[in-house]
C-alpha positions as CSV (number, residue, x, y, z in Angstrom):
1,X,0.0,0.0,0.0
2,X,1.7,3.5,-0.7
3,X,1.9,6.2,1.8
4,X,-1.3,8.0,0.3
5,X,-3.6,4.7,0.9
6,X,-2.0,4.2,4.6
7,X,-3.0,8.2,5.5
8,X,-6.3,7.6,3.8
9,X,-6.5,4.6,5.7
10,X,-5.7,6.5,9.3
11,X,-7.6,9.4,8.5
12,X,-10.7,7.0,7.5
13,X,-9.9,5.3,11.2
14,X,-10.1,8.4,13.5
15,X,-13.4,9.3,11.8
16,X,-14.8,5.9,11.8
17,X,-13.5,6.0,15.9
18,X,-14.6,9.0,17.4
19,X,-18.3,8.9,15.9
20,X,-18.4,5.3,17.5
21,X,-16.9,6.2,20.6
22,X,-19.4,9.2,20.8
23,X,-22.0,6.5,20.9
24,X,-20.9,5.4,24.1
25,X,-21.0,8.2,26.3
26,X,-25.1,8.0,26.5
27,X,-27.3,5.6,27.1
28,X,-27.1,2.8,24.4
29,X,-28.4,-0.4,22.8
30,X,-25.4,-2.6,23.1
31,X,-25.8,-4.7,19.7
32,X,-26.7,-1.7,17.3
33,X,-23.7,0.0,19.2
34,X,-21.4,-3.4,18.6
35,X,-23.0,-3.8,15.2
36,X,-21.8,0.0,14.4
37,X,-18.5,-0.4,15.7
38,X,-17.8,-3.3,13.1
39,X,-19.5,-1.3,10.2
40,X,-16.9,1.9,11.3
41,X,-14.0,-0.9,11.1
42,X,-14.9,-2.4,7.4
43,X,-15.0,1.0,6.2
44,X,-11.6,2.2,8.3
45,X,-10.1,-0.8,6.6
46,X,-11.6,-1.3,3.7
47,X,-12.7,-4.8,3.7
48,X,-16.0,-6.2,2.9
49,X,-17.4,-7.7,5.7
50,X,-16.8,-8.1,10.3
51,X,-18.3,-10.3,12.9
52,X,-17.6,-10.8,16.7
53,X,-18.0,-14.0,18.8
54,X,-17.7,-14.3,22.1
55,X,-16.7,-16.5,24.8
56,X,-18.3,-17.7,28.6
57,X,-15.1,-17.2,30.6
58,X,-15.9,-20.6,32.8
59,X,-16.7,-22.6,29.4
60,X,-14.8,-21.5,26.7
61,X,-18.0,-22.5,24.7
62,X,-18.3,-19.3,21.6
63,X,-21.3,-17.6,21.0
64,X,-22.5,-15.4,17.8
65,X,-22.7,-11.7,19.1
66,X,-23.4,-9.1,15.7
67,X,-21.7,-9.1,12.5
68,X,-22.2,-6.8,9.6
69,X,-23.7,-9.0,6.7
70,X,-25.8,-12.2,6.3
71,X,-22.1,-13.6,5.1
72,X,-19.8,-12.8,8.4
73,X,-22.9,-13.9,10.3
74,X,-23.1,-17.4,8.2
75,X,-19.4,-17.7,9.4
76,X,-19.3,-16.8,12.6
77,X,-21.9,-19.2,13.4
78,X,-20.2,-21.8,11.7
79,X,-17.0,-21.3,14.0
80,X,-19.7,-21.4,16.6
81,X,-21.0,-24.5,15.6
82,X,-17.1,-26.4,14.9
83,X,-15.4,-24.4,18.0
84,X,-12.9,-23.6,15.5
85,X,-12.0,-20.8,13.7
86,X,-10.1,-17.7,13.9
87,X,-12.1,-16.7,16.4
88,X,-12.0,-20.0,18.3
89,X,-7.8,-19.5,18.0
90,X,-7.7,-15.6,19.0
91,X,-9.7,-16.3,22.0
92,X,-7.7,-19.1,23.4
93,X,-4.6,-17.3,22.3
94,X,-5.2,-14.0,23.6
95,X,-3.1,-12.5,20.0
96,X,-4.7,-11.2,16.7
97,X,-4.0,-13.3,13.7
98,X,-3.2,-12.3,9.8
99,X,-4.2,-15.6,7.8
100,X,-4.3,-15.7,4.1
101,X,-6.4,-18.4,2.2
102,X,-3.4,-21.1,1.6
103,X,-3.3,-21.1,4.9
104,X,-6.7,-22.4,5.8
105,X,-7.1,-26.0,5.3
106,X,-3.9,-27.1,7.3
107,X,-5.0,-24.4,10.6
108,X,-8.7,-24.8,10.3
109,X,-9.5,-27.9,8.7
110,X,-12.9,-28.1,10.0
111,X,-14.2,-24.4,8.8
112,X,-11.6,-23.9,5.6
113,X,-14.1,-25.1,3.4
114,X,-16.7,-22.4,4.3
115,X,-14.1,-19.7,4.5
116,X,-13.5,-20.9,0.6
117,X,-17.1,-21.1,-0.8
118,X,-17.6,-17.0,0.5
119,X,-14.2,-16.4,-1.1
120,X,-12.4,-15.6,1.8
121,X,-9.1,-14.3,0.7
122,X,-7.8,-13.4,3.7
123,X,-9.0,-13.2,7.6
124,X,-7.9,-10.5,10.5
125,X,-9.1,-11.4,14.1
126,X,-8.4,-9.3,16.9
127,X,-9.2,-10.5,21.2
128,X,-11.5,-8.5,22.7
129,X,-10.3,-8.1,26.1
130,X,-11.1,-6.6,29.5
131,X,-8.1,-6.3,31.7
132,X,-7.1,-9.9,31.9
133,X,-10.1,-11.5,30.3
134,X,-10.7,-12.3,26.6
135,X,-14.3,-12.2,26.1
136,X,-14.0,-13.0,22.6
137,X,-12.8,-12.2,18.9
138,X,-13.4,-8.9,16.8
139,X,-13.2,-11.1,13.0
140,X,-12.6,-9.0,10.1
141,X,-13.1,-11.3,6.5
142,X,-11.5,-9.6,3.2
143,X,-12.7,-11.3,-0.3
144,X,-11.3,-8.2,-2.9
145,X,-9.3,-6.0,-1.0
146,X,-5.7,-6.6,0.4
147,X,-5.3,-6.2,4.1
148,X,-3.8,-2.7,5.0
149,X,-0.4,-3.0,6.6
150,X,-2.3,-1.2,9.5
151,X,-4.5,-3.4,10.1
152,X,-3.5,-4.7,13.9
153,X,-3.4,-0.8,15.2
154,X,-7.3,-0.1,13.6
155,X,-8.7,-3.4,14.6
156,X,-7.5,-3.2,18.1
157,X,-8.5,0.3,19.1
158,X,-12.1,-1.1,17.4
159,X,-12.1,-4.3,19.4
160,X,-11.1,-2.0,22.6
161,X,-14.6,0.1,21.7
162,X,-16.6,-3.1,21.1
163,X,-15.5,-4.7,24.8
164,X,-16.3,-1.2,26.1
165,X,-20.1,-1.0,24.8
166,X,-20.5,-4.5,26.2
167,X,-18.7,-3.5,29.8
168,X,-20.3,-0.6,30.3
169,X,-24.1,-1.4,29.0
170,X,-23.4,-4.2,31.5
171,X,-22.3,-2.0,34.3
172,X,-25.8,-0.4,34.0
173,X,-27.2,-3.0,35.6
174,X,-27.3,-5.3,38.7
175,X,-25.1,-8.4,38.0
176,X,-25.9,-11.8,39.1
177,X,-23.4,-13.9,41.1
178,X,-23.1,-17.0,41.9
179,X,-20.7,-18.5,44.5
180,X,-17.5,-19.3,42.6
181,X,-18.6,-18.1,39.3
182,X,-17.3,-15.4,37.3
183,X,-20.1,-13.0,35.8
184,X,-20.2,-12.6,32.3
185,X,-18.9,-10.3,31.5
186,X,-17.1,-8.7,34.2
187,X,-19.7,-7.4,36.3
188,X,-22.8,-9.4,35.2
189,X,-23.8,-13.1,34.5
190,X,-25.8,-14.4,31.7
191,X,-28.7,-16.7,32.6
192,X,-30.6,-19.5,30.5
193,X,-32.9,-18.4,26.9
194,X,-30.7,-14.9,27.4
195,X,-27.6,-13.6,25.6
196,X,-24.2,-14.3,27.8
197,X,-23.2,-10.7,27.1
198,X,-26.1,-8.8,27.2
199,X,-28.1,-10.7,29.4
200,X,-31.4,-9.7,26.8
201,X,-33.7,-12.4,25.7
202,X,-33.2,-14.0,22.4
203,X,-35.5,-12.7,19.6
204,X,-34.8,-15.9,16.8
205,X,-36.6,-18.2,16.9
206,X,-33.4,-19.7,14.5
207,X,-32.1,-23.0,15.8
208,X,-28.6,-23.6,16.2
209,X,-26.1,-26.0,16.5
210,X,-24.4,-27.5,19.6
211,X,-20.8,-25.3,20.2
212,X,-17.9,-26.9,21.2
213,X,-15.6,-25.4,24.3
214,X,-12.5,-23.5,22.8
215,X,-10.3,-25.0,26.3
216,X,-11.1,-28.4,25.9
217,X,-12.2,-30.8,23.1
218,X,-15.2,-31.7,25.1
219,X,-18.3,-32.9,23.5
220,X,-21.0,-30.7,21.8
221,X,-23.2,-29.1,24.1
222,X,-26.4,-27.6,23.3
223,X,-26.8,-23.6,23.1
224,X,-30.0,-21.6,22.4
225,X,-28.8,-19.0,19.3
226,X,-30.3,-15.5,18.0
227,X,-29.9,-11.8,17.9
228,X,-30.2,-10.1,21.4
229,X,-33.1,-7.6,21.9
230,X,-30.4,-5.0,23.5
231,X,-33.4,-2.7,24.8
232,X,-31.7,-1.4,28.1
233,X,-34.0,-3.3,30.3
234,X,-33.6,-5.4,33.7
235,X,-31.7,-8.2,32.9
236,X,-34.4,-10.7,35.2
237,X,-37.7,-12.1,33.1
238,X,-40.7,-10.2,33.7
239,X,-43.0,-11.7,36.3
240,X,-45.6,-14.3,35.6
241,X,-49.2,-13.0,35.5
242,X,-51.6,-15.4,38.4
243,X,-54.2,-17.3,37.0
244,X,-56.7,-15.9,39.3
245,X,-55.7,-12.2,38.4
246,X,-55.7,-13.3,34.8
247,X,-59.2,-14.3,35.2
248,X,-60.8,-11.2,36.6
């Protein structure tokens, strides 16, 4: 890339930046926030399409959190559904990871072949991480544009803004502990039919397929899927309705 591309490239970057961290200052719905962080880092980069999947920090089993297009979301879901990945790799690693298409079938043999079919030419992912957690993987996918020589510097200060939006919608509310558990994230605790990070309920009614923990090769476990409705909103069920009252 010459030295006009990499300034177009930074200047792109702080723009792209400060609107998304002017998004966090105020109150806000934590997957269109995530969802607009990615879309600010496609078009800082110039790549074609970003995802994110996160982690439980006591399971290691991955979960599908936003993505920008039908195509990163078709992926991400299918690292969900293998435990392998990119994603899978960044979060047990803790370190981003440049890997170009030759690369895929001997690192990733279970998800190379999808990576292939949506002409994946090249993959960026970046940990997401909150002091000495990883929660999980900022993915960015390139299919017809080369990946920028700054491309570590943009997607972590993206990936930092991402774990912020989920820290500190979390942080809003009341976390629940329980003994010897870690919340997820830090500061909250998901609970069953609702997202780990956001602790909303599901809105798909989409079925999906048993993830695999990234720490051990453990056998599939079942996991409810679907976007989160990220209304800022108690993170407990609303209370069931008596018969009798139901009746009157």
């Amino acid at each position: 890339m010459t030295a006009d591309g990499l300034a177009g490239t930074s200047d792109r970057a702080v723009e792209e930046l400060a609107t998304a961290a002017s998004t966090l200052v105020a109150r806000h719905d934590v997957i269109g926030t995530v969802t607009g962080v990615l879309a600010g880092c496609v078009r800082s980069v110039n790549t074609e399409a970003a995802g994110i999947v996160v982690a439980h920090p006591d399971t290691g089993v991955l979960d599908f959190l936003a993505a920008t297009s039908h195509r990163a979301e078709q992926l991400e879901l299918f690292q969900v559904h293998e435990g392998g990945g990119p994603a899978a790799e960044t979060i047990r690693d803790g370190a981003a990871i440049t890997v170009r298409a030759d690369e895929y079938d001997e690192r990733w043999p279970d998800v190379a072949a999808a990576l292939h079919d949506q002409g994946v030419s090249a993959v960026h992912a970046h940990p997401m991480k909150w002091q000495d957690t990883t929660l999980g993987a900022l993915n960015l996918f390139f299919t017809r544009h080369p990946v920028p020589a700054s491309i570590d510097a943009i997607a972590h200060a993206f990936s930092d803004l991402a774990t912020l939006a989920i820290v500190v919608f979390r942080r809003g509310t009341t976390p629940v502990r329980r003994p010897g558990r870690t919340p997820w994230p830090p500061g909250s605790a998901g609970s069953p039919g609702r997202c780990r990070v956001c602790a909303n309920p599901r809105t798909s009614s989409r079925r999906s397929s048993p993830a695999r923990s990234v720490s051990s090769p453990a056998p599939p476990r079942a996991r409810s899927a679907g976007s989160c409705a990220s209304t800022p909103s108690s993170t407990a069920p609303p209370p069931a309705t008596s018969r009798s009252a139901s009746t009157r």
